[in-house]
Backbone bond lengths (Angstrom), bond angles and torsions (degrees), N, CA, C in turn:
res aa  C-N    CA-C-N  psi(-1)  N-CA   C-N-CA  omega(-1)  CA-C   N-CA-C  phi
1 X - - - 1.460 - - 1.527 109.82 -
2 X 1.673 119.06 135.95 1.085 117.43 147.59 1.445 115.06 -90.58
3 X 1.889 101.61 164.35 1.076 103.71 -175.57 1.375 108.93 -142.40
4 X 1.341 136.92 102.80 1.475 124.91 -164.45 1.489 118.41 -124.52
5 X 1.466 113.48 104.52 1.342 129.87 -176.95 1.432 120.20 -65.70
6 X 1.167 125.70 113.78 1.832 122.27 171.10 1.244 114.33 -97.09
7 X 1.572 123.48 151.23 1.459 118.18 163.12 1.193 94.87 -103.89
8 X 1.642 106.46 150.10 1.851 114.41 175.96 1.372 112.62 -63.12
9 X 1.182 118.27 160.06 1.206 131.86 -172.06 1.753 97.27 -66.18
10 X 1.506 115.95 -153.66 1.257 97.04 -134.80 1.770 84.21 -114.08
11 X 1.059 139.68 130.38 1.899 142.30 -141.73 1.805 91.55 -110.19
12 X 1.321 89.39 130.66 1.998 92.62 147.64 1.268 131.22 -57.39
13 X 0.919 129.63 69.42 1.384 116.53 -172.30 1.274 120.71 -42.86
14 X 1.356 113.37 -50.59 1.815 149.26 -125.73 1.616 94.73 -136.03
15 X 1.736 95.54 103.43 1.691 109.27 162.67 1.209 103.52 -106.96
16 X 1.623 128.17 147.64 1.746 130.14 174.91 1.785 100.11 4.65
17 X 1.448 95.45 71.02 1.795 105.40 173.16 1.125 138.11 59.31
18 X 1.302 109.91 8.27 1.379 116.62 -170.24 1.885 118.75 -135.51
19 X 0.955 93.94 118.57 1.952 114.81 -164.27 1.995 90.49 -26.30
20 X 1.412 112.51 143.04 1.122 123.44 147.74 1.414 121.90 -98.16
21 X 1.418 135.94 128.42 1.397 120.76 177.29 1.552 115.88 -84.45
22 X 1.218 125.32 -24.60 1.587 103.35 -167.57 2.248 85.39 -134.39
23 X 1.379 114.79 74.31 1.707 108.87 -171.40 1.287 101.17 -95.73
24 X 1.068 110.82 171.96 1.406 142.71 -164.04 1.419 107.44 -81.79
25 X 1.181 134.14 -162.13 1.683 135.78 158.88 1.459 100.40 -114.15
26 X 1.347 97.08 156.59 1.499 115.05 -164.72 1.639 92.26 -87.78
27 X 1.094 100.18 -177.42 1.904 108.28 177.07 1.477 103.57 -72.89
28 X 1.303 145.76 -47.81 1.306 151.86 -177.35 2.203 85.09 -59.41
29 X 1.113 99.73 -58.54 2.032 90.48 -168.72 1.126 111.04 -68.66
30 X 1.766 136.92 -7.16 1.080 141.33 168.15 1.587 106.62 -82.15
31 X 1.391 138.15 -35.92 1.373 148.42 108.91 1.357 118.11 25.36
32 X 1.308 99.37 -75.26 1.329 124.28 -163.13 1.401 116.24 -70.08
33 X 1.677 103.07 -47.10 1.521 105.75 178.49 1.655 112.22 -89.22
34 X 0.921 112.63 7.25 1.325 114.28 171.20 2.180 107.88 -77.45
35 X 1.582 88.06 -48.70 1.593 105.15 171.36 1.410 97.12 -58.20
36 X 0.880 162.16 -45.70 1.021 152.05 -120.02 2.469 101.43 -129.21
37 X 0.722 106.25 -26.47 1.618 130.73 176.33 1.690 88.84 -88.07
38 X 1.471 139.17 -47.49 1.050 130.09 -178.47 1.607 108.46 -44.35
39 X 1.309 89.90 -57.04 1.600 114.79 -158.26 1.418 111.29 -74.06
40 X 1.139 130.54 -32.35 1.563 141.02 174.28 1.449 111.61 -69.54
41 X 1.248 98.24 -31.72 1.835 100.52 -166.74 1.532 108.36 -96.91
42 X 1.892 120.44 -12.16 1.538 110.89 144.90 1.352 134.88 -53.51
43 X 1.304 109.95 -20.20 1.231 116.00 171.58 1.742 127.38 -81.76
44 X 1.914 95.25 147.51 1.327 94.89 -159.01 1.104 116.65 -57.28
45 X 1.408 142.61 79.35 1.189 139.00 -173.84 1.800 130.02 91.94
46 X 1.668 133.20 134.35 1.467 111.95 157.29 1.576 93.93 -133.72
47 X 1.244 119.29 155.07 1.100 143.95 -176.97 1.676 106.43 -88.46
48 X 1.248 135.12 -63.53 1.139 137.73 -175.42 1.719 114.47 -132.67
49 X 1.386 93.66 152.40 1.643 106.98 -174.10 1.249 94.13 -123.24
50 X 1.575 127.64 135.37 1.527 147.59 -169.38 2.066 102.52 -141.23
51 X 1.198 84.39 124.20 1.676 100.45 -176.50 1.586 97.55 -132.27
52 X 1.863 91.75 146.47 1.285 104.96 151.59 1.458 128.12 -77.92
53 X 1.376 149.64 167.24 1.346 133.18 -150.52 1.979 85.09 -99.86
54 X 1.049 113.49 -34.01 1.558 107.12 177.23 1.361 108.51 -43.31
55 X 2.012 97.41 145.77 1.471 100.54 -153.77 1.804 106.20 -72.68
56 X 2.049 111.95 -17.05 1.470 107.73 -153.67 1.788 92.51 -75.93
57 X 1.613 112.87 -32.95 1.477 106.09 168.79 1.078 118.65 -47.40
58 X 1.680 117.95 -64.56 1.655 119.47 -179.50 1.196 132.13 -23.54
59 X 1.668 101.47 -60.49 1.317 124.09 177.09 1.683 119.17 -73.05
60 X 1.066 115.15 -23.70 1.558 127.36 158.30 1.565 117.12 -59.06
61 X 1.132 106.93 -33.78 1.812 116.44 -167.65 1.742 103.91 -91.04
62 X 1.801 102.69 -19.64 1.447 95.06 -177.90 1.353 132.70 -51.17
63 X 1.341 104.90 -59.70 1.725 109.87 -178.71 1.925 118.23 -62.67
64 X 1.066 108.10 -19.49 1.673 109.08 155.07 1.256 121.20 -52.45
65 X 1.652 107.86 -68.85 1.362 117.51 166.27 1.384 142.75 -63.39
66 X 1.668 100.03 3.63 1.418 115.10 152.70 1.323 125.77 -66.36
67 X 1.859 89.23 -59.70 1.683 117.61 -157.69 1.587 91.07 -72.68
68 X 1.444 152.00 -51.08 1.342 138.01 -161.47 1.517 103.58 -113.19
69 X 1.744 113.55 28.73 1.529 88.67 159.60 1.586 124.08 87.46
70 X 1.120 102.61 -1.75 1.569 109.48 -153.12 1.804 112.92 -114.79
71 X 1.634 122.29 116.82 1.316 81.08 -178.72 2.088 96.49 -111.72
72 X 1.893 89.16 163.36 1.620 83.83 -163.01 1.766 99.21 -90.80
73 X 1.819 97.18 174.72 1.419 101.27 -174.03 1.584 102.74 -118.82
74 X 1.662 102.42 124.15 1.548 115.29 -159.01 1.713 92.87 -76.29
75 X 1.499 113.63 147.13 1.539 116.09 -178.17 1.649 77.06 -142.56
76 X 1.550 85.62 122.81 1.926 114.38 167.32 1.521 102.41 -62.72
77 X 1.007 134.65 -46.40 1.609 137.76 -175.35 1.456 114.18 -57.79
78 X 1.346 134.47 -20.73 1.141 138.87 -178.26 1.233 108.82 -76.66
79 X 1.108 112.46 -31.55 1.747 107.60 -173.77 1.594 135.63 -26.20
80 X 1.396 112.91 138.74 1.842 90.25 -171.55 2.492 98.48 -64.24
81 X 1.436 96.06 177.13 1.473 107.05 178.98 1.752 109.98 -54.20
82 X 0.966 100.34 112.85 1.954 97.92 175.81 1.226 117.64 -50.59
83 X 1.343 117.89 153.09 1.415 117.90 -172.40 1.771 86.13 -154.17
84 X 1.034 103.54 162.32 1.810 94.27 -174.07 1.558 98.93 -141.65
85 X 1.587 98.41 56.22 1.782 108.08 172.38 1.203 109.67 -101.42
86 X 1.711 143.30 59.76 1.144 149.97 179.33 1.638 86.25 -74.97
87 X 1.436 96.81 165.05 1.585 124.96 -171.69 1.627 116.48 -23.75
88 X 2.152 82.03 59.36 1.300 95.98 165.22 1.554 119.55 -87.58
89 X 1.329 151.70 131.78 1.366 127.37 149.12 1.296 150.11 -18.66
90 X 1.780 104.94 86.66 1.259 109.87 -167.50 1.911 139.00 -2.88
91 X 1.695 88.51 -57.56 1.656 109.40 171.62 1.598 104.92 -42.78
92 X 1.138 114.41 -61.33 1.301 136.65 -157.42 1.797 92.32 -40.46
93 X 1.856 93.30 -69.48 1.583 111.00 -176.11 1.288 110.07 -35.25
94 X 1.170 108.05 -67.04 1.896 122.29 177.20 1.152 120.40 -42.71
95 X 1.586 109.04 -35.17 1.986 82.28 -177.22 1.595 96.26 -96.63
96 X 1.119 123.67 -24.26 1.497 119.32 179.50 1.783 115.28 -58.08
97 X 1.555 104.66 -22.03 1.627 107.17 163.33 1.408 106.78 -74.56
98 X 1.328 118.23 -37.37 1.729 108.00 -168.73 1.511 101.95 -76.06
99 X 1.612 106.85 -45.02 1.644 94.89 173.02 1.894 126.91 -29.50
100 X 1.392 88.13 -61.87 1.291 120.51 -171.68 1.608 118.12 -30.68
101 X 1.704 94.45 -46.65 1.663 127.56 -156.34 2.106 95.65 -64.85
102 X 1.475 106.14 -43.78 1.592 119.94 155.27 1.262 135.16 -26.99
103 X 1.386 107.03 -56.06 1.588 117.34 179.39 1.556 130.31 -23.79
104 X 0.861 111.55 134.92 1.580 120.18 155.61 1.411 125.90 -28.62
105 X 1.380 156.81 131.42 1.713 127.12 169.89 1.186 110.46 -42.68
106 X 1.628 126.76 -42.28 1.038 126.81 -134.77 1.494 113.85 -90.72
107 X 1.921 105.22 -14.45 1.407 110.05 -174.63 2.062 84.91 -106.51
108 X 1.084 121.09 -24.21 1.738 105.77 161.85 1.192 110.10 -34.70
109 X 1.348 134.64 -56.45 1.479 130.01 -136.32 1.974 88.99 -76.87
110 X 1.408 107.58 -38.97 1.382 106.68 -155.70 1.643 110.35 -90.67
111 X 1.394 97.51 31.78 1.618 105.92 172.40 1.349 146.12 76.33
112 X 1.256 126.76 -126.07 1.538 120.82 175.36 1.359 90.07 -135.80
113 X 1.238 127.25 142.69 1.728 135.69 -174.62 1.779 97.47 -45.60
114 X 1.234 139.66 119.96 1.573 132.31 155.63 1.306 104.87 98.60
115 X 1.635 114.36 -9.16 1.519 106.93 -176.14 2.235 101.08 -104.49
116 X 1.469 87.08 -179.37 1.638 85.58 154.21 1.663 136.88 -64.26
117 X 1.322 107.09 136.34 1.274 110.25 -167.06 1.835 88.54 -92.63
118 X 2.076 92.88 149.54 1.587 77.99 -169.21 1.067 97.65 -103.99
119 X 1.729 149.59 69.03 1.277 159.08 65.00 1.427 107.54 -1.40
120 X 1.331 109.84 -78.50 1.711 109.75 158.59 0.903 141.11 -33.20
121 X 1.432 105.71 -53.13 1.846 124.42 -167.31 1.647 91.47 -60.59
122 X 1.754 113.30 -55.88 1.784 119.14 -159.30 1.805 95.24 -63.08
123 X 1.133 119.49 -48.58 1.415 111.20 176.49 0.984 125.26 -79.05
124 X 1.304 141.68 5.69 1.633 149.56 167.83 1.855 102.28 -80.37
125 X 1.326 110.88 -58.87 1.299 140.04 -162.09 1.478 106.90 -64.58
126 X 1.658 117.39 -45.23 1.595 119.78 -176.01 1.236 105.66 -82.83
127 X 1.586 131.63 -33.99 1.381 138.40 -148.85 1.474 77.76 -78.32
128 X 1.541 115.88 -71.46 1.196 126.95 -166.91 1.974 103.18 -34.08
129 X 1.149 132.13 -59.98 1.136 158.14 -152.11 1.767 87.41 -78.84
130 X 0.910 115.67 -87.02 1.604 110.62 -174.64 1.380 118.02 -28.81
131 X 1.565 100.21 -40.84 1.541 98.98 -168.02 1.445 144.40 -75.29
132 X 1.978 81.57 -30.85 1.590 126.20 150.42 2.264 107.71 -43.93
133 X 1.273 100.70 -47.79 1.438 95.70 -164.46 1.722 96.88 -88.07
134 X 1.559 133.15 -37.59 1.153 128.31 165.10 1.708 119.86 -45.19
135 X 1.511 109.78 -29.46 1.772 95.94 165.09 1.572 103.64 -91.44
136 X 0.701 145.01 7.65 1.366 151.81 167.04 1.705 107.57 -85.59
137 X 1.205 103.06 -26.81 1.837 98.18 -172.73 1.632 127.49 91.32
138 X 1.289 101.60 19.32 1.369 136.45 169.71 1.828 118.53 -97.12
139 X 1.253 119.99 86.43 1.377 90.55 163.29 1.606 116.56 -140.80
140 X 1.552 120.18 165.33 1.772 119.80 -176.66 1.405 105.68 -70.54
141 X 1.390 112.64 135.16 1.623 101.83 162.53 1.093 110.61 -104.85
142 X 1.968 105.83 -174.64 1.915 101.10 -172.04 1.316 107.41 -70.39
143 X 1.395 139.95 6.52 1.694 125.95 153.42 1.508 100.04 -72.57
144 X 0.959 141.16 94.73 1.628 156.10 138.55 1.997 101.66 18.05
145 X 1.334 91.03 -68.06 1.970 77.71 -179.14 1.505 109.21 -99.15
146 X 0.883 109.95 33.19 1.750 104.57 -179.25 2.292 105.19 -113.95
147 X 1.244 92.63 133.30 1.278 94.12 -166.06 2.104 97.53 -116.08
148 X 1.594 115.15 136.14 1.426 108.25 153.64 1.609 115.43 -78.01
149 X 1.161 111.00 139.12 1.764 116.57 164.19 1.348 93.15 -122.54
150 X 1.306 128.99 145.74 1.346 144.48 -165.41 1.999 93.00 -110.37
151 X 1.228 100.77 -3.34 1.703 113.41 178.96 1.258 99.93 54.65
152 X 0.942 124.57 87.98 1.841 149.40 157.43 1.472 122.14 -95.74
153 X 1.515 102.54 -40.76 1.717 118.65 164.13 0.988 94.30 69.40
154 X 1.619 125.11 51.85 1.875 104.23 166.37 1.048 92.03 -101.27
155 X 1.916 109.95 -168.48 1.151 128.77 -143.03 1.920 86.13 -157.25
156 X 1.051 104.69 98.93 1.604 116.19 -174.85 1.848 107.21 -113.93
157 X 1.161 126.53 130.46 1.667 144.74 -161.50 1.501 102.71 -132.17
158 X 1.546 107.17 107.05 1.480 118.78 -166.64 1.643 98.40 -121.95
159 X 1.611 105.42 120.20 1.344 118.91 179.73 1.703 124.66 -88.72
160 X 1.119 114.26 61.79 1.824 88.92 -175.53 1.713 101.35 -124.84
161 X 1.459 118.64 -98.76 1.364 140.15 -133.00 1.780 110.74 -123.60
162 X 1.592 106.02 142.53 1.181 96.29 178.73 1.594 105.23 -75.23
163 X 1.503 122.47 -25.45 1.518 138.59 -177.43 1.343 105.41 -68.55
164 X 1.544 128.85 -47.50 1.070 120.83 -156.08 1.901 105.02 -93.34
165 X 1.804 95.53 -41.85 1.785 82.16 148.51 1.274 143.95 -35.03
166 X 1.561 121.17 -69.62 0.665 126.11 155.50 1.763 138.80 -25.24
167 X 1.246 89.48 -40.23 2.275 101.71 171.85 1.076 87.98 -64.91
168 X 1.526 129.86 -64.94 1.101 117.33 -146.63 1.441 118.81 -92.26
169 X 1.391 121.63 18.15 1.020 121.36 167.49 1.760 115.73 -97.90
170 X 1.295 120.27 -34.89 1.242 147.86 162.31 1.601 104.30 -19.42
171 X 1.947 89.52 -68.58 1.222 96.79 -169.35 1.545 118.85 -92.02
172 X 0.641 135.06 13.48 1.788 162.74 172.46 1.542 86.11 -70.08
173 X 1.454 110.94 -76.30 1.556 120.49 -170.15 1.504 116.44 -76.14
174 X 1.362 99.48 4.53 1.701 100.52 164.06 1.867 116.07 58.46
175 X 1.486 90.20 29.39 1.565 117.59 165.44 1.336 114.44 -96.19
176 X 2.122 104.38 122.34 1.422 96.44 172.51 1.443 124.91 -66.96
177 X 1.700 104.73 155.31 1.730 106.94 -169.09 0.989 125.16 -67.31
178 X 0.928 113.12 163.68 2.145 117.23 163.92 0.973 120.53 -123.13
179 X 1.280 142.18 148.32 2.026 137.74 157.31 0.878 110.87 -33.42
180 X 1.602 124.14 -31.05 1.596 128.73 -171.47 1.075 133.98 -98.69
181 X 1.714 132.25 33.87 1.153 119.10 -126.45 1.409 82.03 -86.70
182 X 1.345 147.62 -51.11 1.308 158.52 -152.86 1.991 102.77 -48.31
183 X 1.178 99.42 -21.13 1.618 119.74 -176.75 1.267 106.79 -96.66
184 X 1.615 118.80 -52.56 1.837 93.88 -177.59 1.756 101.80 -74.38
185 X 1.304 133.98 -48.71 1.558 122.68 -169.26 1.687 95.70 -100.48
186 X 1.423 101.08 96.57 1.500 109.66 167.41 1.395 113.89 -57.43
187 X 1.576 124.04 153.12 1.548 117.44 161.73 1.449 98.08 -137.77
188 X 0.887 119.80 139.90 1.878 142.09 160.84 1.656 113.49 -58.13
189 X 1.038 162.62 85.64 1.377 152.39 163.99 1.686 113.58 10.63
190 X 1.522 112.64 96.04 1.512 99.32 178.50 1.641 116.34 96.05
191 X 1.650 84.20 2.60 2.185 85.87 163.19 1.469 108.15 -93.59
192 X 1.622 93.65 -170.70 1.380 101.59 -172.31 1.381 98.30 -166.54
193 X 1.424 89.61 130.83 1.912 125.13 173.39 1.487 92.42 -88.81
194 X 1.820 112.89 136.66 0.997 129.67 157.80 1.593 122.61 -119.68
195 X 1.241 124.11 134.42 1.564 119.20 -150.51 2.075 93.56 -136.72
196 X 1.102 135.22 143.94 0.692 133.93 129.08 1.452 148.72 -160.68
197 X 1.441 143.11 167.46 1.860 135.07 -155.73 1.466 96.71 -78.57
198 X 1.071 92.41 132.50 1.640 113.39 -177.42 1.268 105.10 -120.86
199 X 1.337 131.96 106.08 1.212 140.58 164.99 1.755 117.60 -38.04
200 X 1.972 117.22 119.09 1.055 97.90 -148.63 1.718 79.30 -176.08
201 X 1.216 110.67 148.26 1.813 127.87 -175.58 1.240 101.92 35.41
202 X 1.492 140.72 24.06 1.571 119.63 170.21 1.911 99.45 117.81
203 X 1.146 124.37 -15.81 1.214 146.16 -145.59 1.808 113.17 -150.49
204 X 1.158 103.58 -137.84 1.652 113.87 -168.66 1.770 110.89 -164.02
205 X 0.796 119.12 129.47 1.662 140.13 -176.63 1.743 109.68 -110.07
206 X 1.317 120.14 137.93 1.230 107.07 164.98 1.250 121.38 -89.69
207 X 1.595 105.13 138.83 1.868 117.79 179.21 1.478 106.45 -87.63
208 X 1.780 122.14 129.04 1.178 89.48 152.83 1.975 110.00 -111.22
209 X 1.213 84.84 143.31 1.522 107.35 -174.17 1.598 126.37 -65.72
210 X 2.085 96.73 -46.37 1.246 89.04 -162.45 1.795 67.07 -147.05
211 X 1.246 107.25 166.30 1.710 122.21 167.66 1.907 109.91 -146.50
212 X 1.623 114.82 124.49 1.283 99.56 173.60 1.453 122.54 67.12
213 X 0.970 108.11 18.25 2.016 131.21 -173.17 1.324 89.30 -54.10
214 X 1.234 129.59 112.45 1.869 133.60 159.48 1.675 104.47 -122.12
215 X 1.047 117.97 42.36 1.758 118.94 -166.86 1.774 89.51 -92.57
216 X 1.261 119.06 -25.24 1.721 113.60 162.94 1.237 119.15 -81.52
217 X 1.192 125.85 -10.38 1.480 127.17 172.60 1.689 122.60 -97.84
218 X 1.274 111.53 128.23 1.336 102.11 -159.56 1.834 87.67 -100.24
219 X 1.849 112.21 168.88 0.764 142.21 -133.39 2.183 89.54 -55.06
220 X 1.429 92.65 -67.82 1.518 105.81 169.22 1.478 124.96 -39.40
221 X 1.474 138.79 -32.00 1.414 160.53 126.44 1.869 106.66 -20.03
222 X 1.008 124.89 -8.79 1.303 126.86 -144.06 1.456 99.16 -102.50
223 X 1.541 135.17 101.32 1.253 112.21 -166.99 1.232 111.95 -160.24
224 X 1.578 151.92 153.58 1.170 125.37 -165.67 2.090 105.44 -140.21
C-alpha cells in the first residue's frame, strides 16, 4: 500500500481580527491545492480519497476530486486537535501560542486550557488511522514496526492536518510521541508525505518515501 498524506492549502484564519474556527482557504490555499491535484493526478493511478471533515481539508481535496473523477470519503477522526478559539481576538490567540511554546512537557501533553489534550488528540488520531488501514488490509502486529499488507497495492490520498499528519506519521514509523508532533515533521501548506509497506522480516515495515514534498509548489506557494 501507498499512503500519501497532504496538508490543506493555506486557511483564513483571521476575519476583521478575530480567529475563525473551522475557515476556508484563502486564494493563495485555493492555489495551492490546485498545485497539489496537478501533481497527484500524474500519478499512475489512486484508488481512494480520505478527508478530514474540516472545511480547509475539504476544499483542498476538491480539485483532485474533480480532475480524476473521484469523490472522497470524509472521516470525523482526522480532524486537526480542537481548540475552542472561535471569534476570539486574533492578539489574544497569538500570544497564548507564544506563551504556550514555554511550557513544561508535562503541562504540553494536557493541551490548551478548554481544548483537547494531546493525550487525546495522539489516541483519537492513530485509533482512527489504524482502523482506516485495517479495512483496507493493512494492519500493526505485536512486533511494534512490523506491519500485515494482505497485498492489495492501493494507493490511498489523505487530506487533513499538519498535527494530525504528523501523529500519524510518527506512528507509522513506530516512533514514540511528543506534544509536538507538528514541530518534529514540519509540513508547508499543500505538501505531501509519502509512506509505503515494504516487504521485509517475513512481513512489511513502513517506508517513508517522501517527507514535506513541495516540488509542486513553486517558490511563492511556499507557506506554513
Amino acid at each position: 500500500m501507498e499512503i500519501i498524506l497532504v496538508r490543506h492549502g493555506e486557511p483564513g484564519w483571521v476575519e476583521n481580527g478575530r480567529t475563525v474556527q473551522d475557515p476556508g482557504l484563502t486564494p493563495l490555499g485555493t492555489a495551492q491545492a490546485r498545485a497539489v491535484a496537478a501533481r497527484l493526478a500524474a500519478l499512475d493511478g489512486i484508488d481512494e480519497i480520505l478527508t478530514s471533515p474540516a472545511k480547509r481539508a475539504q476544499q483542498t481535496a476538491e480539485p483532485l476530486e474533480r480532475t480524476i473523477a473521484k469523490t472522497a470519503l470524509t472521516v470525523a477522526d482526522l480532524v486537526e486537535i480542537r481548540i475552542p478559539w472561535d471569534d476570539t481576538p486574533s492578539h489574544v490567540v497569538e500570544q497564548a501560542f507564544r506563551e504556550a511554546r514555554h511550557r513544561p512537557l508535562d503541562e504540553w501533553w494536557d493541551g490548551v486550557e478548554g481544548g483537547e489534550s494531546f493525550r487525546d488528540f495522539h489516541v483519537r488520531i492513530t485509533e482512527a488511522f489504524e482502523a482506516l488501514l485495517r479495512h483496507r488490509g493493512v494492519r500493526q502486529l505485536p512486533q511494534r514496526h512490523l506491519w500485515h499488507d494482505d497485498g492489495s497495492h492501493q494507493r490511498i490520498v489523505v487530506f487533513a492536518h499538519g498535527g494530525t499528519n504528523a501523529v500519524i506519521l510518527g506512528h507509522l514509523l513506530g516512533l514514540d510521541p511528543t506534544p509536538w508532533e507538528w514541530e518534529r515533521f514540519v509540513s508547508n501548506h499543500g505538501a505531501i508525505i509519502r509512506l509505503r509497506t515494504t516487504p521485509l522480516a517475513g512481513e512489511h515495515v513502513m517506508s517513508l518515501w517522501e517527507a514535506n514534498g513541495v516540488s509542486h509548489l513553486s517558490k511563492a506557494y511556499l507557506t506554513r
